[in-house]
C-alpha positions as CSV (number, residue, x, y, z in Angstrom):
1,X,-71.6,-14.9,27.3
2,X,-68.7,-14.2,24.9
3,X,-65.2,-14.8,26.5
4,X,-63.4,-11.0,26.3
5,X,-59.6,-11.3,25.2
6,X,-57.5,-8.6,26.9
7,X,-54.4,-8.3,25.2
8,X,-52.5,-6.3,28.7
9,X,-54.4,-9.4,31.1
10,X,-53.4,-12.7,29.1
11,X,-49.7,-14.1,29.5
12,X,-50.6,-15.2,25.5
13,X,-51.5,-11.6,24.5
14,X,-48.2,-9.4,26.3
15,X,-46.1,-11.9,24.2
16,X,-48.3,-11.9,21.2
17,X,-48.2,-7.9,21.6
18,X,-44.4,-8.0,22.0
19,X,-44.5,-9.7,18.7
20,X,-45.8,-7.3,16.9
21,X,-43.8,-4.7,18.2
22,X,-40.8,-6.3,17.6
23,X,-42.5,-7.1,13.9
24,X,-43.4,-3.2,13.3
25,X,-39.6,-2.5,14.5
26,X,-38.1,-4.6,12.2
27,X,-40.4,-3.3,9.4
28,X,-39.7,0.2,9.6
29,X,-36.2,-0.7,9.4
30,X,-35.9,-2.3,6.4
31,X,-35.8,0.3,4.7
32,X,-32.7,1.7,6.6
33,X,-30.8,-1.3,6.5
34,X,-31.3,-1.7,2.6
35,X,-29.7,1.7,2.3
36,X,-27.0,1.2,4.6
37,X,-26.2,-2.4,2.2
38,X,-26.8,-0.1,-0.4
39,X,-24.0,2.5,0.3
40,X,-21.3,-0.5,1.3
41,X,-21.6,-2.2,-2.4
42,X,-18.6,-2.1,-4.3
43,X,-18.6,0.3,-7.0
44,X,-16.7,-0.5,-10.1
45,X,-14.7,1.7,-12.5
46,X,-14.3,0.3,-16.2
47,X,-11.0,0.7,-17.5
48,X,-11.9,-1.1,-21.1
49,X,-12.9,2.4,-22.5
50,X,-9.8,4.2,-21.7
51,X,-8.2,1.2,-23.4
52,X,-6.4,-0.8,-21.5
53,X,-5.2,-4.2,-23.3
54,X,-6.2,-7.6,-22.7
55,X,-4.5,-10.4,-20.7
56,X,-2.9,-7.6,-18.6
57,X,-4.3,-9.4,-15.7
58,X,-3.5,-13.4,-15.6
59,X,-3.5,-15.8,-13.4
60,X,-0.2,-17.6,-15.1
61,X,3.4,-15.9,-15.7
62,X,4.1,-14.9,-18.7
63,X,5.6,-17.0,-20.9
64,X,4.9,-16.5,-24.8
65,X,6.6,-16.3,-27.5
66,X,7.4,-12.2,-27.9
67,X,6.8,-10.1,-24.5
68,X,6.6,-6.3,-24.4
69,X,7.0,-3.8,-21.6
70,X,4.1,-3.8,-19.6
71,X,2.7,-2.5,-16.1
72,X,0.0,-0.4,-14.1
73,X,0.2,1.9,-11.6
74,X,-2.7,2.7,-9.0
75,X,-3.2,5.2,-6.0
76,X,-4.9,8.0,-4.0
77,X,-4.8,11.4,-4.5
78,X,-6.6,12.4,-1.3
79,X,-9.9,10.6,-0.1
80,X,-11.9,11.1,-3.5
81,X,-9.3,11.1,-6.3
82,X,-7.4,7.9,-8.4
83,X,-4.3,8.2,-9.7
84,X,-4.2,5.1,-12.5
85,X,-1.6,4.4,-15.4
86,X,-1.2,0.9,-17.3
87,X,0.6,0.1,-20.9
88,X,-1.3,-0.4,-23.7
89,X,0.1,-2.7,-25.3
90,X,-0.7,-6.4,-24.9
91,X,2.6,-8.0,-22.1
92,X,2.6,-10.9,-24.4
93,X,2.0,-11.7,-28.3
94,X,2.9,-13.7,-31.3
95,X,4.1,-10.7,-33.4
96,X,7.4,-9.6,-32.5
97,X,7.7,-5.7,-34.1
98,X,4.0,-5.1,-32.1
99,X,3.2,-1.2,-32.1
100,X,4.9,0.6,-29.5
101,X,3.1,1.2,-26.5
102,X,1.9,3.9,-24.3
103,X,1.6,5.1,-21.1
104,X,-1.9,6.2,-20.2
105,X,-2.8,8.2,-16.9
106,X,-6.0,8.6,-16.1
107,X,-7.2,10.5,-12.4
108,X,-10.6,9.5,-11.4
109,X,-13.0,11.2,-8.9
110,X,-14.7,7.9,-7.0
111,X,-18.0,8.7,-8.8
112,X,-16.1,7.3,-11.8
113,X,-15.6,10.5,-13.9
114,X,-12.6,11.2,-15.5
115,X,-10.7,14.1,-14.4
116,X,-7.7,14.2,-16.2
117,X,-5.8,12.1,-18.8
118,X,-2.6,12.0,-20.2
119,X,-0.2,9.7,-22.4
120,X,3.5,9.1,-23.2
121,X,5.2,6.4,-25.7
122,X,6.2,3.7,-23.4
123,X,10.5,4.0,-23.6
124,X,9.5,7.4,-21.9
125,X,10.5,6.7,-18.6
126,X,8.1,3.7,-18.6
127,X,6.2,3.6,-15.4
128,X,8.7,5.2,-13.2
129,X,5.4,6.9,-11.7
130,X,5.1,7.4,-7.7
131,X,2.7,9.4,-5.5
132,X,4.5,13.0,-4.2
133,X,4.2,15.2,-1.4
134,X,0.3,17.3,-1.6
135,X,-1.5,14.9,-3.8
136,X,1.3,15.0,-6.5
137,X,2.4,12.7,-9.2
138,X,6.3,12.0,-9.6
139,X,7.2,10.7,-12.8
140,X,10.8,9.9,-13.0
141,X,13.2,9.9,-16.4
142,X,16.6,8.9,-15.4
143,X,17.9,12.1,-13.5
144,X,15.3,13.8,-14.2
145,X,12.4,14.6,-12.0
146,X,9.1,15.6,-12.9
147,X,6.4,17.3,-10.8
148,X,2.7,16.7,-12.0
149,X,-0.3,18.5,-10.8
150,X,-4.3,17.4,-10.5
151,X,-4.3,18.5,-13.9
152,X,-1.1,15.5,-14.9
153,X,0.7,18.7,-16.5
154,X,3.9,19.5,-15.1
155,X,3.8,22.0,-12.6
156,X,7.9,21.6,-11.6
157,X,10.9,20.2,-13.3
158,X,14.3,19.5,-11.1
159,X,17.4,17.8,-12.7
160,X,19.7,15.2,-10.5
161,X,23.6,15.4,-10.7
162,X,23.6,11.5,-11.0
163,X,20.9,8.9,-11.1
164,X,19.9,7.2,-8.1
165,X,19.5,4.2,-7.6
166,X,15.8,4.2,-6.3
167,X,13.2,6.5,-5.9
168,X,10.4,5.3,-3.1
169,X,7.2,6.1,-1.3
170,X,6.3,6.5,2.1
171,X,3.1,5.9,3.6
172,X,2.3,10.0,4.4
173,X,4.1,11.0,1.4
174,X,5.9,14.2,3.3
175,X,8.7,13.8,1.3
176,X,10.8,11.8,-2.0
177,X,13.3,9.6,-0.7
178,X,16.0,8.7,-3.6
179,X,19.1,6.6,-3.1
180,X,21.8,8.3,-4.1
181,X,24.4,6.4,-6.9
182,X,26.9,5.6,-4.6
183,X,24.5,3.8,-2.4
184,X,25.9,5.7,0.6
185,X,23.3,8.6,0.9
186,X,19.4,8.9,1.4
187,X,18.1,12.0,0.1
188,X,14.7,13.3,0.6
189,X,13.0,15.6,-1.4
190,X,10.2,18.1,-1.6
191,X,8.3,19.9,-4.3
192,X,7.1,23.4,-5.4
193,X,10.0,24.4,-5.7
194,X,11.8,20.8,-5.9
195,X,14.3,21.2,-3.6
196,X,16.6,18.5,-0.6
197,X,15.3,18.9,2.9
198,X,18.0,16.1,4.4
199,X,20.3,13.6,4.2
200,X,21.1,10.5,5.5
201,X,24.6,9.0,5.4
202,X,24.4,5.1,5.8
203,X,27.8,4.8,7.0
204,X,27.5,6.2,10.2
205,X,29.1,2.7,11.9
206,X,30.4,-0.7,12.2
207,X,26.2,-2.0,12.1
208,X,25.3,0.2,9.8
209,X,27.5,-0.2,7.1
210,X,26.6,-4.1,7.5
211,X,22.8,-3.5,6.8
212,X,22.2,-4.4,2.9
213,X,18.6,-3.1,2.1
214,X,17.0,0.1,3.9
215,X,13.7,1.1,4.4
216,X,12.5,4.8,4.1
217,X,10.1,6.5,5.9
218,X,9.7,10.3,6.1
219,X,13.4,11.7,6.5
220,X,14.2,8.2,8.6
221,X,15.2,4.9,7.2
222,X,15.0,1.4,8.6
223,X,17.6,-1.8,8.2
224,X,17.8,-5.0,9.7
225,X,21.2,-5.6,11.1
226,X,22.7,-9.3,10.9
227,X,25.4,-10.4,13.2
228,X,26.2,-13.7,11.3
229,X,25.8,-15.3,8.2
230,X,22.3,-16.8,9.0
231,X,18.8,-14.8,8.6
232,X,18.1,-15.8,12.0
233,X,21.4,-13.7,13.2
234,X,19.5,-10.8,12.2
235,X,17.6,-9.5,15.3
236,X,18.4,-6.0,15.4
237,X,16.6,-3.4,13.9
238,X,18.6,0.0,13.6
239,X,16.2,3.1,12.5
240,X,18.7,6.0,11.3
241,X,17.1,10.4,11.5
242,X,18.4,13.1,9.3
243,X,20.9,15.7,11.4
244,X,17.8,18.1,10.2
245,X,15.6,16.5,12.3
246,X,18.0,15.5,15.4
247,X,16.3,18.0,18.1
248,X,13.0,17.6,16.9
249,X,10.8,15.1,19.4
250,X,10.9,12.1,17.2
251,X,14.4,13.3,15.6
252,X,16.2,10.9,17.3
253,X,17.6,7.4,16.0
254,X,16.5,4.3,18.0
255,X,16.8,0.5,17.5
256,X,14.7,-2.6,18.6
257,X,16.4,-5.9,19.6
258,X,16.0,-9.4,20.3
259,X,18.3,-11.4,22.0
260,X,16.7,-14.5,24.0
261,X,16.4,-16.4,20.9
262,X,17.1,-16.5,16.8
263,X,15.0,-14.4,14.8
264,X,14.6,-12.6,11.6
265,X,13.3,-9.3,12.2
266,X,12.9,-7.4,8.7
267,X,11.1,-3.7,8.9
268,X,8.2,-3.4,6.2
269,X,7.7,0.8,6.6
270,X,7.1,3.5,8.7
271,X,3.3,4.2,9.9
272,X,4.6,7.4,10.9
273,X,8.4,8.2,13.0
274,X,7.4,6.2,16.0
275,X,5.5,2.9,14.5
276,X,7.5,0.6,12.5
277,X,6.0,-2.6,10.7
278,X,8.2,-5.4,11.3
279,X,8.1,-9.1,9.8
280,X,9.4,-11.5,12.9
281,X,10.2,-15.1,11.7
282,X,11.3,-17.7,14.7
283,X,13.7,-20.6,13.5
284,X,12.0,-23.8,14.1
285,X,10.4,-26.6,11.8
286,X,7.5,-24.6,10.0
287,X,9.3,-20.9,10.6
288,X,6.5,-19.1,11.7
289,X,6.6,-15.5,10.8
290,X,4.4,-12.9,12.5
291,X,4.1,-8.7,12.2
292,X,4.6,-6.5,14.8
293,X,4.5,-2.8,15.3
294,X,7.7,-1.6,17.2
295,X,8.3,1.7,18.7
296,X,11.2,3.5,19.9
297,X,10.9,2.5,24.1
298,X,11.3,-1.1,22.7
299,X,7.7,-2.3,23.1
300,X,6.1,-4.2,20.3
301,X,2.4,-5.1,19.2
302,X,1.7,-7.9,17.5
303,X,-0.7,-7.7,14.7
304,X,-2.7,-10.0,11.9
305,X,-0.3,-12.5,11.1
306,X,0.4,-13.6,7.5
307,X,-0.9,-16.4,5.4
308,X,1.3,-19.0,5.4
309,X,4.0,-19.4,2.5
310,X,3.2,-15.5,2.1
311,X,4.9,-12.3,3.0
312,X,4.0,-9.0,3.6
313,X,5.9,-6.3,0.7
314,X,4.5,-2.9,1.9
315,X,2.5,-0.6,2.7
316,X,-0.8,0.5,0.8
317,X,-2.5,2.9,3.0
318,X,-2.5,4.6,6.4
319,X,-4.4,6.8,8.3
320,X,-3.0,9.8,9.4
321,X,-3.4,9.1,12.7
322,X,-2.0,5.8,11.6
323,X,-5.5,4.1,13.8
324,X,-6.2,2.2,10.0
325,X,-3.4,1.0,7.8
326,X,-3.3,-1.5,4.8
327,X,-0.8,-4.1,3.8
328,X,0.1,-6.0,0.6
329,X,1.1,-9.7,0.3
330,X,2.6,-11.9,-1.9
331,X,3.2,-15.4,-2.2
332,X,6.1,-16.8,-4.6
333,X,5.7,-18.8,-7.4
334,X,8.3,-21.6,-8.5
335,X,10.4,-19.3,-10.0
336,X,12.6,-16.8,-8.6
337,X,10.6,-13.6,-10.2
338,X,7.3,-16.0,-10.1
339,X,4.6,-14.2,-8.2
340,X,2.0,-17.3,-7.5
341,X,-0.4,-14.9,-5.8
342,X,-1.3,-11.5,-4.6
343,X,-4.0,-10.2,-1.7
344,X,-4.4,-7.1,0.5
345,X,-5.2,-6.7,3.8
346,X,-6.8,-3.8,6.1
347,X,-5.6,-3.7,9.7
348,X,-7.1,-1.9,12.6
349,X,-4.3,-1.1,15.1
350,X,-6.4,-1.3,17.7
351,X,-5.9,-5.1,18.5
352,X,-4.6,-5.8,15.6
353,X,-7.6,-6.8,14.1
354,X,-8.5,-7.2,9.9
355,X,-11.4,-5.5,8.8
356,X,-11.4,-6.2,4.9
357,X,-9.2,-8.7,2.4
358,X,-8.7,-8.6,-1.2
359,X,-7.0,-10.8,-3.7
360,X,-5.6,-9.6,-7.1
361,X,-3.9,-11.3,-9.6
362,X,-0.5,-12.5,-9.5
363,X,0.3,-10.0,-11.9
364,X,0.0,-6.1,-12.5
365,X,-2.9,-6.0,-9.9
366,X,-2.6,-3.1,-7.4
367,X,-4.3,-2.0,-4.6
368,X,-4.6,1.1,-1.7
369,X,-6.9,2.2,1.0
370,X,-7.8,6.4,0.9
371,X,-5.9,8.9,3.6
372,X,-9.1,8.9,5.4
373,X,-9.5,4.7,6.0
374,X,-13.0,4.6,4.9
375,X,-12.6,2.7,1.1
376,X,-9.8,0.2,-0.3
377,X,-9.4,0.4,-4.1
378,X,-8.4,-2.4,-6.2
379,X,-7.6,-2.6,-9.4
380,X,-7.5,-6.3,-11.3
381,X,-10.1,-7.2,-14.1
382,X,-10.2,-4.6,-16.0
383,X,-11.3,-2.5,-14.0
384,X,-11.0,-0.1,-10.6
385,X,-13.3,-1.6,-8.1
386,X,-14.0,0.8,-5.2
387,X,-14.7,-1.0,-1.7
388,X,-16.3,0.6,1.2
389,X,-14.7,-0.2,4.7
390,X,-16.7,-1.0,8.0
């Protein structure tokens, strides 16, 4: 008589059934997991059509025979939009009376179509172009202000009784902070109608006045104060608020210290008016150099630390509930102005953890994550390439 297999009975068949069920699992699958690799490949953006020149992007610094005013501009106009602007002309050539250049802005949906485009001769302000307050564009001619809308026209026009000295950008883009001629005033600014909202003196004190380089956030800016000659005197960071803002929750200004040892603490920007990115350097053989997030009660968080013999220049990105934020790093060359290399980082706050990297080249590359944390945009190559984030 036959033998009669029973798959439930025999130790062989349960595990030979698991199998299969696993198998059949793992099948039906597939075709949710190709999608979901599907939807986190990178798209790309072309920019050769829309001509931008070659050799924007090198790996070298320049150093040729005639060189032209060159640059690029790149970033977010809400989750689905791309502000970009580069030169046309060529940074470096053999002819020396090359065509003038032109600006060329360009606003992308992240499908790749073209929304709107516009173009200016280069000597035109150059690429004195920021991102403003409500998915604006700020393009900047000496004392002059111009306000563009989704469409690049101009939508408001304000005129400046000097010119500052710098115009910056902060990470929720609130307001337009401008450094007033003197050097002794922030002023922040915002549009439709173009019109000051506060003011920040910088000589309020003794440590104030000693701070050489200031940070802006939204109506707040942030120095590092040094009590000696040596970097590693300066372990105070002093964070200066508008009067506007003084009995408001966050109005108030705060510092954070260190005193047990000598550091260099030297603020980065403003996640929002309580989170301040802050490079810490300790003195010792190799002077290891770390970021931290510091807060107003004094606490600090440290975070991802940098690559060594790099150093993190600002802010790209950042959630609005500041959970998600990006970072930009550079590394210097052998020159004082020599950039020998240029990457990008995503940053969880939540343990400090990095979810995505990037490296551009040394040179005119640029780089931002959307308001909403969920893609990083780079542009380098050529080209805008659009990354999905985990």
């Amino acid at each position: 008589m036959g033998r009669v297999f029973h798959v439930g009975k025999s130790g062989t068949g349960r595990r030979l059934l698991r199998f299969l069920l696993v198998l059949c699992c793992v099948l039906a699958a597939l075709p949710a997991w190709a999608g979901k690799k599907q939807d986190f490949r990178p798209f790309v953006i072309p920019l050769k059509p829309y001509g931008i020149p070659k050799g924007l992007f090198s790996n070298v610094s320049f150093g040729c025979l005639h060189e032209h005013s060159a640059g690029t501009r790149m970033f977010w106009l809400g989750p689905d939009r791309i502000f970009v602007a580069f030169t046309t002309n060529s940074p470096c050539t053999f002819h020396p009376h090359e065509k003038s250049g032109q600006v060329r802005a360009i606003i992308f949906d992240t499908k790749g179509n073209a929304l709107a485009t516009h173009s200016w001769p280069v000597n035109a302000g150059d690429l004195n172009i920021f991102p403003g307050p409500g998915n604006t564009v700020i393009f900047r001619h000496d004392t002059r202000i111009d306000v563009l809308g989704p469409d690049l026209e101009t939508v408001e026009t304000g005129e400046l009784d000097q010119n500052p000295r710098g115009l910056w950008v902060t990470p929720h883009r609130e307001t337009i902070p401008l450094l007033t001629a003197d050097g002794r005033y922030f002023e922040f600014y915002q549009p439709d109608p173009l019109n000051q909202v506060a003011t920040i003196a910088l000589d309020q004190n003794t440590e104030a006045n000693a701070v050489k380089e200031w940070v802006p956030g939204d109506e707040r800016v942030a120095g590092s104060y040094c009590a000696g000659k040596s970097q590693y005197t300066c372990s105070k960071i002093i964070v200066l608020t508008s009067d506007a803002r003084f009995l408001s929750p966050d109005g108030e200004p705060w510092t954070f210290e260190e005193n047990d040892r000598p550091v260099s603490l030297k603020p980065i920007g403003f996640l929002d008016s309580r989170h301040l990115i802050v490079v810490r350097e300790e003195r010792g053989f190799f002077h290891t150099s770390k970021l931290l997030i510091v807060r107003p009660n004094g606490s600090a968080t440290p975070i991802a630390s940098t690559a060594a013999g790099s150093f993190a220049d600002r802010i790209v990105g950042v959630t609005q509930d500041t959970s998600r934020f990006a970072l930009e790093y550079l590394t210097p060359g052998n020159c004082d102005e020599c950039i020998a290399d240029r990457f990008f980082s995503v940053v969880d706050q939540d343990g400090g953890k990095t979810v995505f990297e990037a490296s551009g080249s040394p040179y005119f590359s640029d780089g931002g994550m959307s308001p909403d944390g969920k893609s990083f945009a780079l542009l380098d190559g050529s080209a805008i390439t659009i990354f999905p984030l985990p």
